[in-house]
Structure formats: C-alpha cells, structure tokens
C-alpha positions in Angstrom: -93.6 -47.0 -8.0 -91.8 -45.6 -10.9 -92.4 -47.3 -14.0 -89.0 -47.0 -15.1 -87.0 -47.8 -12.1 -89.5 -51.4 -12.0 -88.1 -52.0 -15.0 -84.7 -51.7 -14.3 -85.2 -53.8 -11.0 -86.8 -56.8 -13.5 -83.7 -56.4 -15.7 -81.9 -56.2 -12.6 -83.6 -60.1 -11.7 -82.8 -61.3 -14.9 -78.9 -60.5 -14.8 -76.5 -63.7 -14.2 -74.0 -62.0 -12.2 -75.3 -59.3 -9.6 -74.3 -55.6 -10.5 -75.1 -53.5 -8.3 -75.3 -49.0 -8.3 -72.4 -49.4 -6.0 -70.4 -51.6 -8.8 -71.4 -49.4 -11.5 -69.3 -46.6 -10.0 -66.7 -48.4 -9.4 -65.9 -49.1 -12.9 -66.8 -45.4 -13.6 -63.9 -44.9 -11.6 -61.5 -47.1 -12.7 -62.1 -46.6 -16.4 -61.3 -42.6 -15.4 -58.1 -44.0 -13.9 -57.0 -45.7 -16.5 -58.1 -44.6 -20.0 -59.3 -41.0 -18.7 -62.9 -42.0 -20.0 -65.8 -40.4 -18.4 -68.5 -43.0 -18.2 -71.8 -41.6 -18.9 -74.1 -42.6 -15.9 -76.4 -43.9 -19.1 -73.7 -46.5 -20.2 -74.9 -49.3 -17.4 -76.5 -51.7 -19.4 -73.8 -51.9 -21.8 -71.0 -51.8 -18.9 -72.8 -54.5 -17.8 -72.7 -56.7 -21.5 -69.4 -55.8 -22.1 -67.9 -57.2 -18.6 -69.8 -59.9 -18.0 -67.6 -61.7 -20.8 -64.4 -60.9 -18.7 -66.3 -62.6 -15.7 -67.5 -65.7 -17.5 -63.6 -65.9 -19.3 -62.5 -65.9 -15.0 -65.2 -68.3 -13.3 -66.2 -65.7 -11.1 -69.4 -65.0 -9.4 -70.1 -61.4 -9.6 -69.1 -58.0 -10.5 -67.6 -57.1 -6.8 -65.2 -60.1 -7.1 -64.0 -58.9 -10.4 -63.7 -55.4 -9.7 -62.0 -56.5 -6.3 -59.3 -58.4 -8.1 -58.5 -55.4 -10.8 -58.4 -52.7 -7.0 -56.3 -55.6 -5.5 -53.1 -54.6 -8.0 -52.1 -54.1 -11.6 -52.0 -57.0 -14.3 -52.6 -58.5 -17.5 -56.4 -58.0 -16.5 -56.8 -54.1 -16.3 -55.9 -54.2 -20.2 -58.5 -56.6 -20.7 -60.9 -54.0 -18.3 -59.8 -51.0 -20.8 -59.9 -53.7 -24.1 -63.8 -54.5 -23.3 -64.9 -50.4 -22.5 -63.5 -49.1 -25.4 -65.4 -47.8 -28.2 -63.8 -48.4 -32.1 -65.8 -47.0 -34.7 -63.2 -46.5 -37.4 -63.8 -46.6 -41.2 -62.0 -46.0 -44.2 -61.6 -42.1 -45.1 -64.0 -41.5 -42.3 -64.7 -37.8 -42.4 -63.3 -37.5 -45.7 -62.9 -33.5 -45.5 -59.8 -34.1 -43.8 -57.3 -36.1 -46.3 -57.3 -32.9 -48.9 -56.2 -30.9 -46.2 -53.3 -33.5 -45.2 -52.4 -34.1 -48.7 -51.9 -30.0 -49.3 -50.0 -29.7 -46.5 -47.9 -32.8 -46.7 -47.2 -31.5 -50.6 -46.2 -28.4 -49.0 -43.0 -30.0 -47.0 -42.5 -32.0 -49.3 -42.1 -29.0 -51.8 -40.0 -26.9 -48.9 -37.5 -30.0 -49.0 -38.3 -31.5 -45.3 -37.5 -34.8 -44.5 -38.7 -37.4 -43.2 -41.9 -36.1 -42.5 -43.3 -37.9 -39.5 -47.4 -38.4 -38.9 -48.9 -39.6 -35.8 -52.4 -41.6 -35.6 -53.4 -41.5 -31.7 -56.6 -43.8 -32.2 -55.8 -46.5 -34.8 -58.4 -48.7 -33.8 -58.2 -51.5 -36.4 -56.3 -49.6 -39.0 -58.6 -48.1 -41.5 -57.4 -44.7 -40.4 -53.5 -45.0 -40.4 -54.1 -46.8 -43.8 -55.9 -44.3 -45.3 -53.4 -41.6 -44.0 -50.4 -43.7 -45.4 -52.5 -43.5 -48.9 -52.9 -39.6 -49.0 -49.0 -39.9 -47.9 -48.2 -42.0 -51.4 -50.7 -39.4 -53.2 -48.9 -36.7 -52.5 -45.5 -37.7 -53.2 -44.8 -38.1 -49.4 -43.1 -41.7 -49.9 -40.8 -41.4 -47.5 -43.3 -40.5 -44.8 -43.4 -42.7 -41.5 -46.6 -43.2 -39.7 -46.9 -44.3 -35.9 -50.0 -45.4 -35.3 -51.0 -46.8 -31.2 -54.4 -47.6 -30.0 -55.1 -48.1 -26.4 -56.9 -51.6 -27.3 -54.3 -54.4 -27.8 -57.3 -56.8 -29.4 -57.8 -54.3 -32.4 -54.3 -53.5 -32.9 -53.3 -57.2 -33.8 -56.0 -56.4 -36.3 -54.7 -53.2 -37.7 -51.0 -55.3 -38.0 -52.4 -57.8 -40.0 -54.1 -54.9 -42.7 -57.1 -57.7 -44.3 -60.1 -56.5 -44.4 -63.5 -57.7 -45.4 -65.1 -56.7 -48.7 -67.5 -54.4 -47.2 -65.3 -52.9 -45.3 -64.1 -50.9 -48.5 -67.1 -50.2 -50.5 -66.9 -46.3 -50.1 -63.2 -46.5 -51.5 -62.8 -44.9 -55.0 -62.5 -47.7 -57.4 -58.9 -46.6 -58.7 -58.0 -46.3 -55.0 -58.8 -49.8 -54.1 -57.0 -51.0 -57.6 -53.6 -49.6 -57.0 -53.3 -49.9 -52.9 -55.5 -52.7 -51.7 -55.5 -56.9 -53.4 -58.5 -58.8 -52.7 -58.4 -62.7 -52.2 -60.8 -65.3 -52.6 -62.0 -65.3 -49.5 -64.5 -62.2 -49.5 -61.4 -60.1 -48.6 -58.8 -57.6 -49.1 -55.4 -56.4 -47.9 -53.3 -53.2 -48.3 -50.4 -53.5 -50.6 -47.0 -53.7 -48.5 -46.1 -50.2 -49.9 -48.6 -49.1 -47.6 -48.3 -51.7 -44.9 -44.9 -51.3 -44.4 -45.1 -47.1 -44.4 -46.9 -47.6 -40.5 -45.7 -48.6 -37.2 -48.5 -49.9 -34.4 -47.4 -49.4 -30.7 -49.8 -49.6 -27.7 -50.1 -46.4 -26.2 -52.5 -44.7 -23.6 -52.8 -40.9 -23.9 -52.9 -40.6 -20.2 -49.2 -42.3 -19.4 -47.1 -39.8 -17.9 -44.7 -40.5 -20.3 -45.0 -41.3 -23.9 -42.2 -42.8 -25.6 -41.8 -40.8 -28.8 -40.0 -38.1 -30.1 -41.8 -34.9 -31.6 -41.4 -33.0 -34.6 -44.8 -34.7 -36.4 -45.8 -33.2 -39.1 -49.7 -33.8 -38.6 -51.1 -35.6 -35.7 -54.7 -37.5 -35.9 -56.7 -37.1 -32.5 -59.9 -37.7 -33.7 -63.1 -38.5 -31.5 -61.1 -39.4 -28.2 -61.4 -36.4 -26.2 -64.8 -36.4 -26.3 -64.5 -39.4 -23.8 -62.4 -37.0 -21.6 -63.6 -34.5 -19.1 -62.0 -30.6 -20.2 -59.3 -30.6 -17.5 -57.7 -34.0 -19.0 -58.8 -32.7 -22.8 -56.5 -29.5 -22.2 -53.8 -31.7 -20.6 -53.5 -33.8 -23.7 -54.1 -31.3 -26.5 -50.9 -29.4 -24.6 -48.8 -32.5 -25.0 -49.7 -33.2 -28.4 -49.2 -29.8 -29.3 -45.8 -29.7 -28.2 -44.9 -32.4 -30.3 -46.2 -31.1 -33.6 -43.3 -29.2 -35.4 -44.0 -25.4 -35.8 -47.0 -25.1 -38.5 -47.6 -28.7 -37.7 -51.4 -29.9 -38.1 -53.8 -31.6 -35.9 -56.8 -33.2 -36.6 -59.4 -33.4 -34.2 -63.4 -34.8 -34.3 -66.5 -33.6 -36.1 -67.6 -33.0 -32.6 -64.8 -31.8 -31.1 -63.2 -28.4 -30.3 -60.0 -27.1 -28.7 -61.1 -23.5 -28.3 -59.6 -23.9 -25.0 -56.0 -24.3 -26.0 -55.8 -20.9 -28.2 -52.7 -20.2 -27.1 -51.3 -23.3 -28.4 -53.4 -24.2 -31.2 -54.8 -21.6 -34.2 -57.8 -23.1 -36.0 -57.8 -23.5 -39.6 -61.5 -24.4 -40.1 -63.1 -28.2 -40.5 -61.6 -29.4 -37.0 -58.3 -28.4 -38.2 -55.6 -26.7 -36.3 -52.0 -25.2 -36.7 -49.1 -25.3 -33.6 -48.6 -21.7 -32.9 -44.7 -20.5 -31.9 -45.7 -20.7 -28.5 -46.7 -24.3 -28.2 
C-alpha cells in the first residue's frame, strides 16, 4: 500500500463531514466558475478547513449536500463559497519598489495639468494597499486623486471601509509616515486620517463579470498577485480589459511573480512588473 495515500485515508477517517475526490472537483469547478481561480489539485486539505465552517454555519451533513445546494441556483451562499476560497495576503507598501514609480508618474500628470486623475486597486483585500496608494497620491501633490478600490471578498471589504488597523499591522511604516496619515488609539490600534479615508471608494467587484461597472481613463491600475490564480486564457482576457481602461501611457502594476509578456501588443514593459498602455490598447 502506499504510505502516503494510507495517510490520506486516516485523515480521511478522521474528517466530520465526508469529502470525497468526487467533491473535491466539484469545488475545483465551481471556484473556476465563479472567481476564475484554478484550484491546485494540492489545495484539498485546506478546501476542506475552509468549507467545513460554511457547513457547520448550515447544519448540513456533508460536502455533497452543500455543493448540491450552491449547483441547485445562485444566492447569498456562492459569495460565501468565493468569501471562504480566497486568499488575502495584503500589507502595507507591500513590494515597496512600486510606490516610487506611482509617485513619478502621478507627479508627471499632475505637472502636464490632468485632472482628476483616476487610480484603480483591483484586489483591495482589507485595505492596506488602496491606503498606501492614496498616501503616495497626497505625496505627490495628487490631492485630488480618486481611488476605486473592489475586492471580490465582501468579509474583508467591510474591513478595508472601516481603515483601523492593529499596531503591528504598521510596524514597517516610516515613522513620519505613520505621524502625519495614520492616529493610533488606546486600544493597541490605529486608523488612517480621513484625508486619506475619504480619497477611496470600495465596491465589490469580480474580474470575471462580463460587465464591470466603471468608466476608464485610470491613470494606473493595481492588479497585483491575482492572475496568478487564473489559467493564461482568462489572464489574457483580463489584462485586455484592464488595459483598455488605462488612459494612453497609463500604468499597471502587476505581481512579483507575474508577467504579461503575452499581451505585448497591448502592454510595453517598463521594468519591476511595471507596464505602459500602448496606442493600440
């Protein structure tokens, strides 16, 4: 017997609701359907953790119930599907390389008189990245700039509204930074100012609705470390779209691991996972 698959059957044993291969690929599935996440066949263990709260939250008995209900028709529940199998790792002026490279080019509008400049975060997960964005906005003398900012995830979006933070949360912020945009409160916590609150707009958005309900003309866009949960067919697809709505010489910001070689037509690179609209987008 292989060591490895008498393992899995123990875990298997051990497990309060049954979850079977067959289940597991459902979900694969669905998630595809609806977020346009490729499921690694690797992620069943913590498919498993991460749904079994949704079945304990409904009374039911196992995962073929549960997965019935969400094939059965659309409701409140498939948010809560997408809200439990997504990934937010966010922090403040996470990969930091890119913020000198905003504030340069945001300087630059601002210098060739455009107005309002308009910056969209695709991923805001709890808010540390639209925040810091808004900040390198104020810094360079963008202070009219509006930021939407959407997230996929309701549950971290009502955190990214509320803009408190705990203490930790900030301790690779430059001590001058945290002075003039952030107040802390007795509590272990701190909150941005409301000239940086109020410079960002959160809206719950998926990247693969068929329609989005924006206008274009951004000046930069933020796509960072979500198309690496989409296969290259759907990458291409949404890089095209978000390139359209970037105003010509308009940036966008993708992941450390992430590359849109494939969209050259569209997109020029600039260097550090940065990239330029071309004329033809």
């Amino acid at each position: 017997m292989n060591p490895a698959a008498g393992v899995a059957e123990a875990l298997a044993d051990e497990r309060e609701f049954e979850f079977s291969a067959r289940d597991f690929e459902r979900v694969r599935r669905l998630i595809r359907e609806s977020a346009g996440i490729a499921l690694g066949a690797g992620k069943r263990n913590m498919v498993y953790g991460r749904l079994s709260r949704r079945l304990r939250a409904l009374g039911m008995r196992s995962f073929s119930e549960y997965l019935d209900r969400l094939e059965a028709a659309q409701g409140p529940e498939h948010v809560e599907f997408v809200n439990a199998l997504t990934t937010n790792l966010t922090a403040f002026w996470r990969e930091s390389h890119h913020f000198p490279i905003l504030a340069a080019h945001l300087k630059r509008r601002v210098a060739a008189g455009a107005a309002p400049l308009k910056i969209w975060c695709c991923a805001a997960s709890t808010g540390e990245e639209p925040y810091t964005i808004a900040i390198t906005a104020l810094q360079a003398g963008a202070d009219s700039a509006r930021l939407l900012a959407t997230d996929i995830d309701t549950r971290v979006l009502e955190t990214a509204r509320r803009g408190v933070y705990a203490e930790e949360r900030v301790t690779n912020v430059d001590a001058a930074v945290l002075r003039r945009y952030f107040l802390k409160n007795n509590k272990g916590q701190v909150r941005l100012k409301s000239e940086v609150m109020s410079m960002v707009e959160f809206r719950q958005l998926n990247l693969l609705d068929k329609r989005w309900p924006l206008r274009g003309g951004f000046s930069a866009i933020f796509c960072r470390n979500v198309m690496i949960y989409f296969d290259k067919p759907t990458q291409y697809e949404v890089v095209a779209r978000l390139a359209s709505l970037l105003e010509p010489g308009g940036l966008l910001f993708a992941g450390h691991s992430e590359n849109f070689a494939a969209a050259k037509e569209l997109l020029q690179p600039l260097g550090r996972t940065v990239y330029e609209r071309l004329p033809a987008a």
